[in-house]
Steps between C-alpha positions, in 0.01 A plus 500: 500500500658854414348830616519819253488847718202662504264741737135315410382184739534671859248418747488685776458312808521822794488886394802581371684139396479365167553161444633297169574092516808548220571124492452172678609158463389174724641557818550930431374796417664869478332803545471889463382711770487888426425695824394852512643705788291452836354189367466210776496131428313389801645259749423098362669213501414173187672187480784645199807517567594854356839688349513828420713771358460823462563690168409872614405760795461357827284363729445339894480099474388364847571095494388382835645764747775611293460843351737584158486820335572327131634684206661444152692197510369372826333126544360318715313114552199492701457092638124383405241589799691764619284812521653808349383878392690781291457867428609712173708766674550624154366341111664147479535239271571138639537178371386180720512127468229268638608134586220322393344734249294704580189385297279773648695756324501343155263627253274316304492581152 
């Protein structure tokens, strides 16, 4: 499966994050997360294991306990069950990897 860049196919799960499945596999999928500044991802926790990256601005990640003020360049691996939260401090772009895929965030065409 390949994935060509483009802006269409965001859903957006909470005001001010879009979200784009840009390829998955059997036991994977990768995704795009664009956050507008002062958007919150509400604190929840799913069975995925999840990766993440991110590609621009910044944001707070809390994994558990732990607070991390992320930014370009930055990663991070949240265990499966483990409830966690962020918050744009700034627009951000990040890239995440579910372990198994995600199939609630795959689009049926």
């Amino acid at each position: 499966m390949f994935y060509k860049k483009s802006d269409e196919g965001y859903k957006e799960p909470a005001a001010g994050v879009l979200l784009k499945t840009l390829v998955y596999g059997d036991r994977t999928s990768m995704c795009e997360f664009r956050l507008k500044a002062g958007a919150a991802i509400p604190a929840h926790s799913h069975p995925h294991e999840q990766t993440g990256f991110v590609v621009s601005g910044r944001l707070n990640l809390r994994i558990g306990e732990e607070v991390f003020e992320a930014g370009p360049g930055d990663g991070w691996c949240i265990r499966g069950d483990v409830e966690h939260a962020g918050e744009a401090l700034e627009d951000a772009v990040i890239v995440e990897v579910f372990s198994p895929v995600r199939e609630d965030y795959i689009t049926s065409e």
